[in-house]
C-alpha positions in Angstrom: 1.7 114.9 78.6 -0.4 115.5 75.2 -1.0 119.0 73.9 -4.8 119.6 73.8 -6.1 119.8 70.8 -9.0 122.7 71.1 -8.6 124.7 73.8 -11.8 125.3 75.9 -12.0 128.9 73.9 -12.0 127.6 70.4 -14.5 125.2 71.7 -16.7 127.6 72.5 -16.1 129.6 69.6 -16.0 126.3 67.2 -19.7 125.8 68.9 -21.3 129.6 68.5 -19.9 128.9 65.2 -21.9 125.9 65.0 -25.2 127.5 66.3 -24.7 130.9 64.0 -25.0 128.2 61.1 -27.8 126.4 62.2 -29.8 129.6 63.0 -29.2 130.8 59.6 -30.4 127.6 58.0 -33.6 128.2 60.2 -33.7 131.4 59.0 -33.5 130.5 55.4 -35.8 127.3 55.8 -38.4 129.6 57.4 -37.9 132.6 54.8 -38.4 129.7 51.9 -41.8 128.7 53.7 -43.4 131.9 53.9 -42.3 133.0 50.4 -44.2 129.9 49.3 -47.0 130.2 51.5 -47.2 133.9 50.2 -47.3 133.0 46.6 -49.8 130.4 46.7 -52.2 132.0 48.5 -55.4 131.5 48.2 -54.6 128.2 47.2 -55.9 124.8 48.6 -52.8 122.7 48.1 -50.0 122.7 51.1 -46.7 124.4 50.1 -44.0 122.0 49.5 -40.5 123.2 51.6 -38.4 120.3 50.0 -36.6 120.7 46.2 -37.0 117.8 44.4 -33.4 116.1 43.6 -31.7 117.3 40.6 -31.6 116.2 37.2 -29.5 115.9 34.3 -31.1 118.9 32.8 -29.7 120.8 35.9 -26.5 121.1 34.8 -25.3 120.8 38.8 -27.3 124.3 39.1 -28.0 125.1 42.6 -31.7 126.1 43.4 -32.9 129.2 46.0 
């Protein structure tokens, strides 16, 4: 008989884990929109969530 590899308690854990992450990406997703709505408004053009890929000017910095 095989040893389990998770038990049904890390599982659990392993998947709040899992869901505490993807919250806080929401979170940080939705703080980015409404920064950006905030500082364009009034503006007419739509705010734009997505970064654009880095360059070679980046350097491999990381952007907020």
């Amino acid at each position: 008989m095989a040893i389990p590899k998770q038990t049904v308690v890390e599982k659990a854990r392993d998947d709040k884990s899992k869901r505490e992450r993807e919250d806080a990406r929401k979170r940080k997703l939705e703080r980015s929109l409404e920064r950006g709505l905030e500082d364009s408004f009034p503006a007419s053009d739509p705010v734009n969530v997505t970064q654009p890929a880095p360059t070679r000017r980046d350097n491999g910095t990381r952007r907020k």
